[in-house]
C-alpha positions as CSV (number, residue, x, y, z in Angstrom):
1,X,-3.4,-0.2,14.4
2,X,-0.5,-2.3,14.5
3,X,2.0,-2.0,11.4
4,X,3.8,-5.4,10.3
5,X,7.3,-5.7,10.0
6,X,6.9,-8.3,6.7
7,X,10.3,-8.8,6.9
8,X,10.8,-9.2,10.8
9,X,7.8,-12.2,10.2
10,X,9.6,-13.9,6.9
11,X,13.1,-13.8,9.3
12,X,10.9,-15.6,12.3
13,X,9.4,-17.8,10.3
14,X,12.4,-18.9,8.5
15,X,14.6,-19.8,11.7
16,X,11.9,-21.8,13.5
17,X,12.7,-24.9,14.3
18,X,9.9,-26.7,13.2
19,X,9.1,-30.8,12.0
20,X,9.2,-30.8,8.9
21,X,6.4,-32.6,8.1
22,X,3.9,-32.2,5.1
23,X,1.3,-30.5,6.8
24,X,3.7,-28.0,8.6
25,X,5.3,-27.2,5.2
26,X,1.8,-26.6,3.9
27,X,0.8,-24.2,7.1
28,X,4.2,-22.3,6.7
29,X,4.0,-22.3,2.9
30,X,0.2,-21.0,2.9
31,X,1.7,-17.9,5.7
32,X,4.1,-17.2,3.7
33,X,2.4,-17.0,0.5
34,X,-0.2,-14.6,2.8
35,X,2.9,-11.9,4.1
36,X,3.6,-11.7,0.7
37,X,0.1,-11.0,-0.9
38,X,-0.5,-8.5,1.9
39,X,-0.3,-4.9,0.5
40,X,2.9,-3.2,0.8
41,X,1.2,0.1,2.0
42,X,0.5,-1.6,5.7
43,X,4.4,-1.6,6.7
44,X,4.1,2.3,4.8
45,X,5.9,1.3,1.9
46,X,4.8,2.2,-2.3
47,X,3.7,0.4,-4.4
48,X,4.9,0.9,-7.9
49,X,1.4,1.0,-10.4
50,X,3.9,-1.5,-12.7
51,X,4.0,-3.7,-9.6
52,X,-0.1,-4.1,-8.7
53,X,-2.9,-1.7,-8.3
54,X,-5.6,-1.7,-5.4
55,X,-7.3,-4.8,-5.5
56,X,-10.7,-3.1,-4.1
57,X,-11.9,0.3,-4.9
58,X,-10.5,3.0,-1.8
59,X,-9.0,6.0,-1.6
60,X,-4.7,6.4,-1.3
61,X,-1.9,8.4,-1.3
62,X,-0.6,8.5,-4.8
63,X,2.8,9.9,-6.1
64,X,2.2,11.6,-9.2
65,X,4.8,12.2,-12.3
66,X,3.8,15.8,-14.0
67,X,5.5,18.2,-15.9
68,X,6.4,21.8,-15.0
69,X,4.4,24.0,-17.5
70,X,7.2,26.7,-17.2
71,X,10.6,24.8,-17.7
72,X,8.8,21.4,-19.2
73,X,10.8,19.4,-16.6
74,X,9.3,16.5,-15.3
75,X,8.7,16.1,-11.3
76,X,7.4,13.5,-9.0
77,X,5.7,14.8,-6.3
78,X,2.7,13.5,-3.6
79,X,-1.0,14.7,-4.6
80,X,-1.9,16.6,-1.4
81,X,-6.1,15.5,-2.0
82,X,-7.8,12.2,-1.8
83,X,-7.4,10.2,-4.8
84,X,-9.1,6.6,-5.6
85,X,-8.6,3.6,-7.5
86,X,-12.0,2.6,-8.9
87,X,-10.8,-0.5,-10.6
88,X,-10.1,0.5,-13.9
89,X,-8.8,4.5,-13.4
90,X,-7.9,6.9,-10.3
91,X,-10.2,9.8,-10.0
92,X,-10.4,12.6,-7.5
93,X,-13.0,13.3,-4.6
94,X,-15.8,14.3,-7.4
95,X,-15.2,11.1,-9.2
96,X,-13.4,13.1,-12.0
97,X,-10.3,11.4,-14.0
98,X,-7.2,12.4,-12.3
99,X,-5.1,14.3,-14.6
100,X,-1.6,13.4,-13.7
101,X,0.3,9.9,-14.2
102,X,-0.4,7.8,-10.6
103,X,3.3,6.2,-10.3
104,X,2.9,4.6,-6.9
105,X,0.2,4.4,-4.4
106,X,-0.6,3.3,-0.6
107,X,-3.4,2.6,1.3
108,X,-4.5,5.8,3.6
109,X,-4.1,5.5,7.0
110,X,-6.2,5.1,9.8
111,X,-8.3,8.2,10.5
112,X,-6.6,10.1,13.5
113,X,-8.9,10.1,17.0
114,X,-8.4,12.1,19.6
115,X,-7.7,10.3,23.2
116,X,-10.6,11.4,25.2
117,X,-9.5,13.4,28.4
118,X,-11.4,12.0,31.8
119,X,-13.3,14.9,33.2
């Protein structure tokens, strides 16, 4: 999978030298509107729950806020299992209501596969 540089795109698109014309401002406007709506977890960046949530119901990476039952001080840290959005709450793998405070979230990445070796 290729990752997009969002702002690489927004930088190209803005220096093109281009006729400025109604129909080319629509096409450029519609583009950019598109690289903005795009979810930040493609170009491996979080996305703050205050910002936006998962549009469609898949499993991410969340960061988590909890509290340390020993000192009572709060830490962020990375749930290590797979964590989903389902639209209106994030559960865990058995569909159970996570129990820590999602923060920030990306999308998962693709699955790794293994290149096959020519026999």
């Amino acid at each position: 999978m290729d990752l997009l540089d969002r702002n690489k795109i927004l930088y190209n698109i803005a220096n093109l030298d281009f006729d400025k014309n109604t129909q080319t401002i629509d096409l450029i406007s519609k583009v950019l509107r598109t690289i903005k709506d795009m979810p930040s977890g493609y170009d491996g960046c979080w996305i703050p729950c205050s910002e936006r949530m998962p549009e469609e119901p898949y499993g991410c990476l969340v960061t988590i806020e909890d509290e340390e039952p020993m000192t009572g001080q709060m830490f962020e840290t990375i749930l290590p299992y797979f964590v989903g959005w389902d639209g209106e709450r994030w559960n865990d793998a058995e569909g159970e209501q996570c129990p820590f405070e999602v923060i920030a979230w990306m999308p998962l990445p693709e699955q790794y596969k293994a290149e096959s070796e020519d026999v």
